[in-house]
C-alpha positions as a Markdown table, in Angstrom:
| # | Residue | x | y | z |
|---|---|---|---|---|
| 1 | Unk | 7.7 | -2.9 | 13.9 |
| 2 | Unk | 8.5 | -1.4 | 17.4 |
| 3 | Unk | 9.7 | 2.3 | 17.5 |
| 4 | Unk | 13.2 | 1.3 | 18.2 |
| 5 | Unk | 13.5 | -1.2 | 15.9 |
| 6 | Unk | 12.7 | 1.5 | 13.4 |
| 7 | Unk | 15.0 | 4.4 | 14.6 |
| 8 | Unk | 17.4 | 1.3 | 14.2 |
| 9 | Unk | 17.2 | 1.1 | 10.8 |
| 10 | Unk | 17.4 | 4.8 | 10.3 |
| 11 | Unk | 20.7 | 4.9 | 11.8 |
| 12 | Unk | 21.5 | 2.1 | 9.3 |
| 13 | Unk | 19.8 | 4.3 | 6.5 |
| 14 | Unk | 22.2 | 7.1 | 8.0 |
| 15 | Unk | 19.1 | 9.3 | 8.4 |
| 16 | Unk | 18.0 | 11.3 | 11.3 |
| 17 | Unk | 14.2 | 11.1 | 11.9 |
| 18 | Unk | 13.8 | 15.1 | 10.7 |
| 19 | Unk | 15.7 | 13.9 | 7.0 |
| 20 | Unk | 13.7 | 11.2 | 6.9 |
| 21 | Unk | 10.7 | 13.2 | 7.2 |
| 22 | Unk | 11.7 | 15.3 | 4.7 |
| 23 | Unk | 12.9 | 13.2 | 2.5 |
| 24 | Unk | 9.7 | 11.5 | 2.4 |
| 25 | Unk | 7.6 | 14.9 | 2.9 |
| 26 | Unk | 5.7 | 14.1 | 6.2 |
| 27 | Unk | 5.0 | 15.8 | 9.3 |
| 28 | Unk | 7.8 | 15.2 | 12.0 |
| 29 | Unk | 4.9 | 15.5 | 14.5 |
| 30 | Unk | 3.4 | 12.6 | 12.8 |
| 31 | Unk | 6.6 | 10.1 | 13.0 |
| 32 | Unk | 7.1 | 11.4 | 16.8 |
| 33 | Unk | 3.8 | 10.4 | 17.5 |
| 34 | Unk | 4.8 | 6.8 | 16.7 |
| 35 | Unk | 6.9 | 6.8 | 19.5 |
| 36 | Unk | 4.2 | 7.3 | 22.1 |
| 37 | Unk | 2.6 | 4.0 | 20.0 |
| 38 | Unk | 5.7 | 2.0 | 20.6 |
| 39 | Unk | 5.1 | 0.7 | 17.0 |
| 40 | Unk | 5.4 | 2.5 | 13.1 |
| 41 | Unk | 2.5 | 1.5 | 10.4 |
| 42 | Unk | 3.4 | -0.9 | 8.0 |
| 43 | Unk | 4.0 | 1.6 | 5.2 |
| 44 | Unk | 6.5 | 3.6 | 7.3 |
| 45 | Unk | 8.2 | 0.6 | 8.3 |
| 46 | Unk | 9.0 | -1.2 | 4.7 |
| 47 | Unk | 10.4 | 2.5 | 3.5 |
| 48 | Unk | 12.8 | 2.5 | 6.3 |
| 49 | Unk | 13.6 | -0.8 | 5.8 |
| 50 | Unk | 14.0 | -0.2 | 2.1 |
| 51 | Unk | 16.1 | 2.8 | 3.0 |
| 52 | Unk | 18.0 | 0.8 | 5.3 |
| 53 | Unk | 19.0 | -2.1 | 2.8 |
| 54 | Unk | 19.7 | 0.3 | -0.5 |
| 55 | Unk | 22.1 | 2.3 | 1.9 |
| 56 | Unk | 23.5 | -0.7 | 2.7 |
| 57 | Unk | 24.2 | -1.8 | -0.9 |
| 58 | Unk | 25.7 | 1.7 | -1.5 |
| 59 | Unk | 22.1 | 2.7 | -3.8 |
| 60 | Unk | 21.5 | 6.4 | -4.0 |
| 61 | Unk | 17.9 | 6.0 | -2.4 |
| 62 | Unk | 17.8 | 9.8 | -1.4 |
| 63 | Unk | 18.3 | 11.0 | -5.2 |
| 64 | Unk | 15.4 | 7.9 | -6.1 |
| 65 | Unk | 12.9 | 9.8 | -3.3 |
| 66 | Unk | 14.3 | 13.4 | -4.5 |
| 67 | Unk | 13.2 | 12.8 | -7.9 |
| 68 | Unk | 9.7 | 11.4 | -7.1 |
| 69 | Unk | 9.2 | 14.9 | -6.7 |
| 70 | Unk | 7.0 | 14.7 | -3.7 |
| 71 | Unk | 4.5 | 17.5 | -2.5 |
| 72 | Unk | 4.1 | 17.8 | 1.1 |
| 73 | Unk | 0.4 | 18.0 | 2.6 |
| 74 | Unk | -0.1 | 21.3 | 4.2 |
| 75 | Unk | -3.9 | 21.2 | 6.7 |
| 76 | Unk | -6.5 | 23.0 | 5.5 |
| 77 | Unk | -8.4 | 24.1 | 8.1 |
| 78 | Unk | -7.9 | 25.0 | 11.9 |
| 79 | Unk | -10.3 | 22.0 | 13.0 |
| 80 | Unk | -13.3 | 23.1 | 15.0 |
| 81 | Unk | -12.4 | 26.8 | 14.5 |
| 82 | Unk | -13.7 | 26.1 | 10.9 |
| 83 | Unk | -17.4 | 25.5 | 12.0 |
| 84 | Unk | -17.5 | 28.0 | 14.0 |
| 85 | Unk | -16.3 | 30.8 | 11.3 |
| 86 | Unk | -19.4 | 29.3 | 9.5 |
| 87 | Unk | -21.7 | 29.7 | 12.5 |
| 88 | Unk | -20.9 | 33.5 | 12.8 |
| 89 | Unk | -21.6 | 34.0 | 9.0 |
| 90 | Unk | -25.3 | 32.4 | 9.5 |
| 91 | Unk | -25.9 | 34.7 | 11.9 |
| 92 | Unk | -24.2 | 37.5 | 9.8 |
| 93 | Unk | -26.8 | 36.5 | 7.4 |
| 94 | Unk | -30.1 | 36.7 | 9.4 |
């Protein structure tokens, strides 16, 4: 599915692309990055398109999604900055 195509159906869900990544706990950045793609994975794709058609029918997708009780993924780490926190503690250590 194109980009547009997708921000299409948003409109249809009547969700911006920040409540739609919050309503399904992802990154912004992520979703934005698709744009630079031209095309949305598969998985992002059928949820809009699920969103799209429940709005449509007059469900209440948002209070389905809410109580899934999703957790946001927070990162870990910092990257490469990680390794080299561990290189200055070997050399702490000799």
């Amino acid at each position: 599915m194109t980009f547009i195509d997708f921000k299409k159906l948003l409109l249809d869900a009547e969700l911006s692309i920040p409540k739609f990544t919050e309503l399904i706990k992802v990154s912004e950045k992520n979703i934005q990055a698709y744009k630079k793609k031209k095309h949305v994975p598969n998985a992002i794709a059928v949820i809009a398109t699920c969103f799209a058609k429940m709005n449509k029918e007059s469900i209440d997708f948002r209070e389905l999604i809410n109580d899934l009780e999703l957790e946001k993924k927070e990162k870990k780490g910092a990257g490469f900055s990680k390794k080299k926190v561990s290189k200055e503690k070997e050399k702490s250590k000799k």
